[in-house]
C-alpha positions in Angstrom: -1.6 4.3 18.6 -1.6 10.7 27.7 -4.3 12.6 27.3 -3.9 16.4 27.9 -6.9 17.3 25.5 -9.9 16.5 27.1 -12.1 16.5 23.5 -13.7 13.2 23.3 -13.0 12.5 19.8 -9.5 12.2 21.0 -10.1 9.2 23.0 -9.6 5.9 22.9 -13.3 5.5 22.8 -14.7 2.4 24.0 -18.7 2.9 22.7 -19.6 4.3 19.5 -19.7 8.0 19.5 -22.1 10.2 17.8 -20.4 13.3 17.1 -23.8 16.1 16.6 -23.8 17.6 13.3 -26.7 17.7 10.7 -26.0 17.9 6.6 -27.4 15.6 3.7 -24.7 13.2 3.7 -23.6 10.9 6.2 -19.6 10.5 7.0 -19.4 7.1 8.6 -15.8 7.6 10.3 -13.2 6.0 12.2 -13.3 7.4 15.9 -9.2 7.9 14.8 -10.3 10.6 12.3 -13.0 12.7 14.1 -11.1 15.9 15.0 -9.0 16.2 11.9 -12.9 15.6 9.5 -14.6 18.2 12.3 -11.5 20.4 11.5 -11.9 20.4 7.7 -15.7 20.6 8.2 -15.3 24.0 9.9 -12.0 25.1 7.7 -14.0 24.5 4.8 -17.9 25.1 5.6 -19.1 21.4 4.4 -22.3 22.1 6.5 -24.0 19.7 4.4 -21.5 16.8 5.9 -22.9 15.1 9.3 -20.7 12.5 10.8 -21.2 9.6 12.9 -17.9 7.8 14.5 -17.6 3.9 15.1 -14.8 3.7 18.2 -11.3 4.5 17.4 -10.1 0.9 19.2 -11.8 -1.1 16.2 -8.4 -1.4 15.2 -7.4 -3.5 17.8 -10.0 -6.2 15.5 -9.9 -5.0 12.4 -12.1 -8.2 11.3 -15.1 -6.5 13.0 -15.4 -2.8 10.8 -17.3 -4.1 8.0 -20.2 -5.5 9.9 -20.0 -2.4 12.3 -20.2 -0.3 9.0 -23.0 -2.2 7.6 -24.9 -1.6 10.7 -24.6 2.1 10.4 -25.2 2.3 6.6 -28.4 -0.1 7.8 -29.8 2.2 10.7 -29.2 5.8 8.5 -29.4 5.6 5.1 -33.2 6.4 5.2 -31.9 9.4 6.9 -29.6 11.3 4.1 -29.0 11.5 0.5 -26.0 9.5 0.5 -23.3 7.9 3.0 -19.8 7.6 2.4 -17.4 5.6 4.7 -14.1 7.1 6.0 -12.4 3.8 6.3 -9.5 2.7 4.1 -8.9 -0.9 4.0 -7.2 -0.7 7.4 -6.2 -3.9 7.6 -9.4 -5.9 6.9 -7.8 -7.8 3.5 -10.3 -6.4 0.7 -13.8 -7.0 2.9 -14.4 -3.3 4.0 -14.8 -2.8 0.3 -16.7 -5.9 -0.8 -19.0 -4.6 2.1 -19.6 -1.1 0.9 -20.0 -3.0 -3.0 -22.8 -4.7 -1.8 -24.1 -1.8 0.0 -23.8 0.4 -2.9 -21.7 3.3 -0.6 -18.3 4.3 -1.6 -15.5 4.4 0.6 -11.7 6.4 1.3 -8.6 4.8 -1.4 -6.2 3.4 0.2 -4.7 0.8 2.4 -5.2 2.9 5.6 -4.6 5.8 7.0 -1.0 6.6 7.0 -1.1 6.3 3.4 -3.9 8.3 2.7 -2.9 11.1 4.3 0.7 10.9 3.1 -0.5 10.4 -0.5 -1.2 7.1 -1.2 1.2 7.1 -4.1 3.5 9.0 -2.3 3.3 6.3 0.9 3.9 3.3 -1.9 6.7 5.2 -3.6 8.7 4.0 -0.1 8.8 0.2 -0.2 12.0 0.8 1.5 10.0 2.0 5.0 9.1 -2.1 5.9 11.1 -1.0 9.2 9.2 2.2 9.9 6.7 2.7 12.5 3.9 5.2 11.9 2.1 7.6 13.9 -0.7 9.8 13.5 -1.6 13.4 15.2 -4.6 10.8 16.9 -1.9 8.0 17.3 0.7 10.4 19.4 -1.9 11.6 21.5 -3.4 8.1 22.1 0.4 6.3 22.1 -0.5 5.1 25.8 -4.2 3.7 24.8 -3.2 2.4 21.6 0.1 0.9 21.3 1.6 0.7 24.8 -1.0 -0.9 26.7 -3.1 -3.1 24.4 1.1 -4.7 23.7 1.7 -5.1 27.3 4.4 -3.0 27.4 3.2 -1.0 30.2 3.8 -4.4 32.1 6.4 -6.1 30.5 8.6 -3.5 28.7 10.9 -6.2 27.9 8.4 -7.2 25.3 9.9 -4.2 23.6 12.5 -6.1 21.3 10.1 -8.8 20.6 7.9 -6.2 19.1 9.6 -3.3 17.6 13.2 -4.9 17.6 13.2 -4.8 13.6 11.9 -1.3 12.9 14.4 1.1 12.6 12.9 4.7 12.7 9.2 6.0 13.8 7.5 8.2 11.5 5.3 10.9 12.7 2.7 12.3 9.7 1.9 15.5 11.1 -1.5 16.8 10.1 -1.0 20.0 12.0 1.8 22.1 13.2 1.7 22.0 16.8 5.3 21.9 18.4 4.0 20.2 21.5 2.9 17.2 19.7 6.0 16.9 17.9 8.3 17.0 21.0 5.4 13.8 22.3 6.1 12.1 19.6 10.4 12.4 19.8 9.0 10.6 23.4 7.3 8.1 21.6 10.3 7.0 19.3 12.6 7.1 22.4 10.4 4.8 24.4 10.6 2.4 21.2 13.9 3.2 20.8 13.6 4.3 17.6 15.0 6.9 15.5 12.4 10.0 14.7 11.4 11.5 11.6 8.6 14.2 11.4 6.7 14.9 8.1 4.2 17.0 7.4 1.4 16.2 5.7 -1.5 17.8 6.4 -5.3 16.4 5.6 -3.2 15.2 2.6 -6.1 12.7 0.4 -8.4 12.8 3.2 -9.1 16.4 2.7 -9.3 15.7 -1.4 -11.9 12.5 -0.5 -14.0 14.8 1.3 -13.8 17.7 -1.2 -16.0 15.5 -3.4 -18.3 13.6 -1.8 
């Protein structure tokens, strides 16, 4: 939030991954978003895109992105024509943004990713979802690396009501159709005991970001 795909991008990486691609602008990514960008690179031939990944598990301490972001915009930008940083706020209260301000880069709308890839008005037109739990294609193929071990509940699964004991439903955004991630994450909301609830949403605003930059 185990692995069958052996692709690296898929893995809870725990050093900074350079994905090898050459363009005139640089995509400074979440490790979280590096197949679905390398998928809309090829689906749409933005061979003028390169993209360098910071590890997925920077989530974990979301109070450590902008300065890892900084460094990056730091050690490239003499590199390419312009950077922009595939972050959303993800959860670092307003100072991913001030960061990229100062460093005159612009950055993904949004709050994080479930929203930009939803829609982000679309995600905020649901203020009833407080009790939903969301997962990502990444997220259902990382559930083990990213939300059962770093809670403990690998260990202690009776930690399960302390955590997830007022969420009602898990929400899987789908960004592609593949039947066998679906039926991993119906696993996931039944080892949360949760209800399930798939919905499609493709690249949704990620694909639009990238579109212009």
């Amino acid at each position: 939030m185990t692995l069958q795909n052996p692709n690296p991008t898929d893995e809870a990486l725990s050093e900074e991954e350079h994905v090898l691609a050459t363009g005139r602008v640089l995509l400074i990514a979440c490790g979280a978003l590096a197949h679905e960008i390398l998928a809309l690179k090829r689906l749409n031939g933005w061979d003028h895109l390169a993209l360098r990944c910071l590890p997925a598990n920077l989530h974990l301490r979301p109070e450590k992105i902008p300065a890892e972001v900084a460094r990056v915009v730091t050690e490239e930008r003499a590199q390419y024509d312009d950077i922009f940083v595939v972050y959303a706020d993800c959860g670092t209260g307003g100072l991913l943004a001030k960061e990229c301000a100062s460093l005159g880069v612009e950055m993904i709308a949004g709050p994080h990713c479930y929203a930009f890839f939803e829609g982000v008005d679309a995600f905020a037109a649901h203020p009833d979802e407080i009790t939903a739990f969301y997962l990502t294609d990444f997220l259902v193929r990382q559930f083990d690396a990213f939300v059962i071990k770093p809670m403990g509940l690998d260990r202690h699964p009776q930690l399960r009501d302390m955590y997830f004991g007022n969420y009602t439903k898990l929400v899987y955004q789908a960004q592609t159709d593949d039947p066998a991630l679906t039926e991993k994450a119906k696993l996931c909301a039944a080892r949360l005991g949760l209800a399930f609830e798939r919905r499609f949403t493709g690249y949704g605003e990620l694909e639009t970001a990238l579109a212009q930059v």
